[in-house]
C-alpha positions as CSV (number, residue, x, y, z in Angstrom):
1,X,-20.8,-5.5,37.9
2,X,-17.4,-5.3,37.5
3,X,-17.4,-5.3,33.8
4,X,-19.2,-2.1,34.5
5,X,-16.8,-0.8,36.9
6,X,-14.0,-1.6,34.3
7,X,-15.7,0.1,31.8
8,X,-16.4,3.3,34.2
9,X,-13.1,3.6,34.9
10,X,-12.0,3.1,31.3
11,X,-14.3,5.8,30.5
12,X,-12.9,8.3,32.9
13,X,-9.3,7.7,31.6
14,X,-9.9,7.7,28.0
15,X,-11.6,11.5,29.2
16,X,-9.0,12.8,31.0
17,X,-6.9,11.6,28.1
18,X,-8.6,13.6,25.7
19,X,-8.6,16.4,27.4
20,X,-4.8,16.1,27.8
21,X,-4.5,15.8,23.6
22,X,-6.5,18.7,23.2
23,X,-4.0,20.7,25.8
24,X,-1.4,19.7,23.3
25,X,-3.1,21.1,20.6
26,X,-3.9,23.9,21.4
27,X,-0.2,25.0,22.6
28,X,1.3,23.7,19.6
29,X,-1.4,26.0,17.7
30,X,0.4,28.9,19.4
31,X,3.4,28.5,17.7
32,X,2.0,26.4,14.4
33,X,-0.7,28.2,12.9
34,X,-3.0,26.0,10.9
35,X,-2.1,22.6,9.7
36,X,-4.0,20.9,11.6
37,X,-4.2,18.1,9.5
38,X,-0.7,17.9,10.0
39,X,-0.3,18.3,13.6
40,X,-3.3,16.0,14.6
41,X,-1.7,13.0,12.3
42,X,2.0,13.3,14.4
43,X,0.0,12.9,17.4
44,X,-1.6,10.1,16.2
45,X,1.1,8.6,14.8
46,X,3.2,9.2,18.5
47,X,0.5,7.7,20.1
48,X,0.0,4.4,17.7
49,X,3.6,3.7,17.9
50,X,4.2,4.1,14.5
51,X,6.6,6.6,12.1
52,X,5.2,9.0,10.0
53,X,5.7,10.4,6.5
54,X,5.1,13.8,5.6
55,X,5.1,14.9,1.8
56,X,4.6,18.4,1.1
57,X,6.5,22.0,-0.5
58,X,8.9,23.5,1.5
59,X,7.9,26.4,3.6
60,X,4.6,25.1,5.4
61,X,6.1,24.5,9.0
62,X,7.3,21.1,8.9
63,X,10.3,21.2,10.9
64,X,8.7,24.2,13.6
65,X,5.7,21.5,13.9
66,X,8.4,18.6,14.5
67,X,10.0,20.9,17.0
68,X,7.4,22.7,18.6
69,X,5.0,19.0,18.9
70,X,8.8,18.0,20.9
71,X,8.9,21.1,23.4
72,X,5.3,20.6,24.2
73,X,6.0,16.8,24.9
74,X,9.1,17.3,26.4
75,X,11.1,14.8,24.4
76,X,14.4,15.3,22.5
77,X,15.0,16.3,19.1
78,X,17.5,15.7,16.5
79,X,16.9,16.7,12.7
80,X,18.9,15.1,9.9
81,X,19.6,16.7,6.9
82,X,19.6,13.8,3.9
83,X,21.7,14.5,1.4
84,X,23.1,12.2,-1.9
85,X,26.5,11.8,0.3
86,X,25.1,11.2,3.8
87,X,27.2,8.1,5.5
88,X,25.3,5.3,7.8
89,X,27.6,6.9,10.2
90,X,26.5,10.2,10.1
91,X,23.0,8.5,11.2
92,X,23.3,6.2,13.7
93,X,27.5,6.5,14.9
94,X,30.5,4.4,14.6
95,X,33.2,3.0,16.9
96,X,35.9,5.4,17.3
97,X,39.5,4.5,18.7
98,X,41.1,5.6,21.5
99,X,44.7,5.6,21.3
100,X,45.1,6.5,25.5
101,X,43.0,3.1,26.6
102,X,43.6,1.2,23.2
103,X,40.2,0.5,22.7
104,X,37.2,1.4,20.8
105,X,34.4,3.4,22.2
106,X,30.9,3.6,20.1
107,X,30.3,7.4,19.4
108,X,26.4,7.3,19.0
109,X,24.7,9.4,16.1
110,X,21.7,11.4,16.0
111,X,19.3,8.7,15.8
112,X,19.4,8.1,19.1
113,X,17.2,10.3,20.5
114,X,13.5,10.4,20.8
115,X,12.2,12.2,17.7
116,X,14.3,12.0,14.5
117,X,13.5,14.4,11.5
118,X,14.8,13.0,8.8
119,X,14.5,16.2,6.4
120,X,13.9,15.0,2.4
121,X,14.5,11.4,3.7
122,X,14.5,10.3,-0.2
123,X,17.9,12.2,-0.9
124,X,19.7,9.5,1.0
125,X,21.2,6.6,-0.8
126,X,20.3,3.1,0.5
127,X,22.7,2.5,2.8
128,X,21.7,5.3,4.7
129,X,18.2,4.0,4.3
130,X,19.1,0.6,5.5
131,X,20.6,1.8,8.8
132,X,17.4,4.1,9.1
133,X,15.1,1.1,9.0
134,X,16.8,-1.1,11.5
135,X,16.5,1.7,13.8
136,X,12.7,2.0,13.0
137,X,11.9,-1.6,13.0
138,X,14.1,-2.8,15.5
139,X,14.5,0.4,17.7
140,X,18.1,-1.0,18.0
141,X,21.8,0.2,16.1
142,X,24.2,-2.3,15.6
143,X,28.1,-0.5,15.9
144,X,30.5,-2.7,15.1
145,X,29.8,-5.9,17.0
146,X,27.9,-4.5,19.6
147,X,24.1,-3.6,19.4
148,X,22.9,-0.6,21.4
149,X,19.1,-0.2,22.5
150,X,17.7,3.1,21.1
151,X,15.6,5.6,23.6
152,X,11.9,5.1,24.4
153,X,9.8,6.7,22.5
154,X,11.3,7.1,19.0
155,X,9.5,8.6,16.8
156,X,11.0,9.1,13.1
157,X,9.4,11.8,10.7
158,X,10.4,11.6,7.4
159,X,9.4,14.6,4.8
160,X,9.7,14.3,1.1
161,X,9.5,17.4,-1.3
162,X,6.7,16.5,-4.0
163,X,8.4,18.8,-6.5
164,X,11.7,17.6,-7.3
165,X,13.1,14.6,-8.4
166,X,16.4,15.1,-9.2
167,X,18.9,13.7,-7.1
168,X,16.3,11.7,-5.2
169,X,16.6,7.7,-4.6
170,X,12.9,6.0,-4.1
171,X,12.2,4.5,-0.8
172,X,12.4,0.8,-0.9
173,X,8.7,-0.7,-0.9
174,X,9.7,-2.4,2.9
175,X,11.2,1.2,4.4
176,X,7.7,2.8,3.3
177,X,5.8,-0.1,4.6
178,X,7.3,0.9,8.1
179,X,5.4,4.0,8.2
180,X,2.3,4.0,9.7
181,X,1.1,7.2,8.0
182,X,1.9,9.4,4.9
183,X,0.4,12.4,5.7
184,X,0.0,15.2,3.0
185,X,-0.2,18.6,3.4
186,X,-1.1,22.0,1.5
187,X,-0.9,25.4,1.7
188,X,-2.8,27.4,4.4
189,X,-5.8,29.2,4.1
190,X,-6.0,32.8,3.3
191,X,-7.4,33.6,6.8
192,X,-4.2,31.6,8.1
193,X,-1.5,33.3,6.4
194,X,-2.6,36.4,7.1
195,X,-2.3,35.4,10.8
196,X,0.8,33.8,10.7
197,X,2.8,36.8,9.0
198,X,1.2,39.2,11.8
199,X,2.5,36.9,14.9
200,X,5.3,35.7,13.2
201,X,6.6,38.8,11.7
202,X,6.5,40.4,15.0
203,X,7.3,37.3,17.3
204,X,10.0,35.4,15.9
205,X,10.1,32.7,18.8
206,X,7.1,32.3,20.5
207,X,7.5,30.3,23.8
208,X,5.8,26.9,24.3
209,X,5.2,24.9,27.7
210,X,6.0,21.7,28.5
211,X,1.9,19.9,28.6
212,X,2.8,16.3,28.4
213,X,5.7,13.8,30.2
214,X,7.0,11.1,28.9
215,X,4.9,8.6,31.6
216,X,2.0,10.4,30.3
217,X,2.5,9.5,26.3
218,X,3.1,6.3,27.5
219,X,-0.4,5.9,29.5
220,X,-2.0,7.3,26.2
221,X,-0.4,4.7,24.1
222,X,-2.0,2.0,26.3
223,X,-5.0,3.6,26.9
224,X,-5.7,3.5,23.2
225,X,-4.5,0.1,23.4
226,X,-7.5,-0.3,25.5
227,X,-10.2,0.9,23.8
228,X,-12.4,-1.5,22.3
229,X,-12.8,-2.7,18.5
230,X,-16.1,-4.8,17.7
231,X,-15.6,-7.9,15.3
232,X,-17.7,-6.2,12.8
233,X,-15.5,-3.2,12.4
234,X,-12.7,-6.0,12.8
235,X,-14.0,-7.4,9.9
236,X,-14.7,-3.9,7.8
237,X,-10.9,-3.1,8.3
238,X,-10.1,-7.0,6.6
239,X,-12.3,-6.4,4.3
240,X,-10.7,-3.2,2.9
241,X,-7.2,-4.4,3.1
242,X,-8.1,-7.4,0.9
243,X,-9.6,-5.3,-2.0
244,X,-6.6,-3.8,-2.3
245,X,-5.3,-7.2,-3.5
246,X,-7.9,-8.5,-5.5
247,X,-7.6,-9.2,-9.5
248,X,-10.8,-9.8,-10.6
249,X,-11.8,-7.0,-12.8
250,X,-15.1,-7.5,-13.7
251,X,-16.3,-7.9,-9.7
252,X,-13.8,-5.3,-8.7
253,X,-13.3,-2.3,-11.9
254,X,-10.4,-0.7,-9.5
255,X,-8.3,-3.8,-9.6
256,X,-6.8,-3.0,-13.1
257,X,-5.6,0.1,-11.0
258,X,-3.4,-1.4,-8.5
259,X,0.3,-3.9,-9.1
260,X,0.5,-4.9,-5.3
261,X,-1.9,-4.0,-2.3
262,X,-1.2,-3.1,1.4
263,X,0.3,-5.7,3.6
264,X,-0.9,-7.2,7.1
265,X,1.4,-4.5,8.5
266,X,-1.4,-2.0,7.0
267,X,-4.4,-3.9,8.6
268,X,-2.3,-3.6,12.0
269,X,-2.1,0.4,11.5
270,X,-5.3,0.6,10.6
271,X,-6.3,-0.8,14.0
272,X,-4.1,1.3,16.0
273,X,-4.9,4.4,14.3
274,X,-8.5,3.9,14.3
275,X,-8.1,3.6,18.2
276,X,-6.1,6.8,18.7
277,X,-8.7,8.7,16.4
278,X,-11.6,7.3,18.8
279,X,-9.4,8.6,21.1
280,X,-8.9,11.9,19.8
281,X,-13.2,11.8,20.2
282,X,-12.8,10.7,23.7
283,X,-14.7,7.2,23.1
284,X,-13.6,4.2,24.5
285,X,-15.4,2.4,21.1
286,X,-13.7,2.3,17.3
287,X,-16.9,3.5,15.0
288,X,-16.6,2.8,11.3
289,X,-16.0,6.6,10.9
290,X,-12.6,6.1,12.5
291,X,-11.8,3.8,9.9
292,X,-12.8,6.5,7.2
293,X,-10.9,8.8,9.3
294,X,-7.4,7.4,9.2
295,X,-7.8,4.6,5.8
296,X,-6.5,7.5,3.4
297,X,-3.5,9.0,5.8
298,X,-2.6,4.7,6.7
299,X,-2.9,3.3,2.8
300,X,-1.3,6.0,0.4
301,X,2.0,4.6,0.6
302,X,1.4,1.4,0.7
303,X,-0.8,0.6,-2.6
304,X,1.7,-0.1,-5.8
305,X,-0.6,1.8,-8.6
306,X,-0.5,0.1,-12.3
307,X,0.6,2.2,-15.5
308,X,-3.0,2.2,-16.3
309,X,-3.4,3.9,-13.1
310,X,-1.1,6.2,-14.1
311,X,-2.3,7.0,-17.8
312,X,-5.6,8.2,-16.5
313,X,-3.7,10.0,-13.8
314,X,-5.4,8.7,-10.5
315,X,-4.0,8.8,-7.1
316,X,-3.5,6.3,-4.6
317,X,-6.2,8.8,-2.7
318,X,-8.6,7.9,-5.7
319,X,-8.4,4.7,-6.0
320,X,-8.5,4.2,-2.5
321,X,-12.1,6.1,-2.7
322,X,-13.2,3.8,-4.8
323,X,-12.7,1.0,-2.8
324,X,-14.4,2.5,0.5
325,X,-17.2,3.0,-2.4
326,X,-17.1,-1.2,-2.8
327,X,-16.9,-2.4,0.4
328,X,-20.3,-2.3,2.7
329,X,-19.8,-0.5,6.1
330,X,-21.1,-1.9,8.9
């Protein structure tokens, strides 16, 4: 009886909670025409705890959706411009002297806030990237030889510009392993663009309200904590994961395709994200589907593709089809 009761009342919150995403949504859509892809996976990604990664052209709305997604959740925004002579400092602060008291006083960078944009995060050498992953991993900045606690949420967005190169460093295999998501995006639809230079063209700024607080995102994070994830699917998720590390050819053709597969850090987003997108349906139950959902968006980054890979110019989204193709669902 009170299992039942438990589960009622988990039921009822998990609605309510939908109904709150969906609230978000659509007033972000005000502003953010489209990309919903997009939108939908920083959500997810806010509400799974993780950091996301966002790889597409410039021009298709990733700083407004950053901005807007931060209005409508009323939390605070910094973006970061990476460049090849960006300085720890000019990330996450540095202890400053003060000749009146003869002492030093931390002066706190843009990272501490609540969502960082770090714009074309690959244009940053790796000392820049090195302060930037202590503050993801350990939500913490060390200043000299004191450590300061950063805010609660933080939430960093990385974007990286598919079409040039030059002057870009490659994000260590560990930084990208600290995003739950790569999320890429395209160009709008026909339909879309069409709407967004007839409201933007006459709007310029079009106002957004405040739908979410900041006790709310954090009874959304534990209510997708909550919802439950059978042994079977449990299993499925494993299962998955370990193909991406398997060498035997013969029983598995795709292996020749990949150096290095995901780590237990991508089993762990797997889990959370299929949660929030069971969430996003309003069940209070992970389905295989949720799995499918999410494996593409929670993998990308994290497979380490082989030259042959390469010479017969497949994706990580390929071969990653291929193994959904292999393993049995449940």
């Amino acid at each position: 009886m009170e299992n039942q009761k438990n589960g009622s009342n988990l039921s009822e919150v998990i609605e309510k909670s939908t109904q709150l995403l969906n609230r978000c949504r659509e007033e972000i859509a005000r502003r953010v025409i489209g990309q919903t892809v997009m939108v939908d996976g920083l959500l997810m990604g806010l509400i799974a705890g993780g950091h996301v990664l966002i790889e597409g052209v410039p021009g298709l709305a990733k700083t407004l959706a950053v901005q807007t997604m931060a209005e409508v959740l009323d939390l605070d925004f910094k973006r970061i411009q990476f460049t090849p002579d960006l300085l720890p400092a000019d990330l996450v602060g540095n202890m400053i002297y003060r000749q009146e008291s003869g002492i030093f006083e931390a002066r706190k960078g843009p990272v501490f806030t609540n969502i960082v944009l770090a714009d074309e995060i690959n244009r940053a050498p790796a000392k820049v990237q090195s302060a930037l992953l202590e503050a993801m991993q350990e939500k913490q900045v060390t200043l000299g030889n004191e450590t300061f606690p950063l805010p609660d949420p933080l939430f960093v967005l990385g974007t990286q510009n598919p079409i040039e190169q030059e002057g870009t460093y490659p994000l260590p295999e560990a930084q990208l392993d600290r995003f739950i998501m790569k999320l890429k995006i395209d160009y709008p639809s026909d339909a879309e663009e069409l709407q967004i230079i007839r409201r933007m063209g006459v709007e310029k700024v079009i106002p957004v309200k405040k739908i979410l607080s900041r006790e709310q995102l954090s009874g959304l994070r534990k209510t997708a904590n909550n919802i439950r994830i059978e042994s079977r699917i449990e299993e499925y998720i494993v299962a998955i994961i370990t193909s991406t590390r398997e060498t035997d050819r013969i029983v598995y053709p795709y292996a020749k395709f990949i150096d290095f597969g995901a780590s237990t850090r991508g089993s762990l987003s797997l889990v959370r994200c299929a949660r929030a997108a069971a969430l996003f349906d309003g069940r209070d139950f992970v389905l295989p589907e949720d799995v499918k959902s999410v494996v593409h968006d929670v993998l990308r980054h994290r497979l380490v593709l082989s030259y042959e890979a390469e010479s017969e110019e497949l994706t990580s989204d390929d071969v990653i089809d291929r193994i959904l193709k292999k393993v049995p669902v449940p």
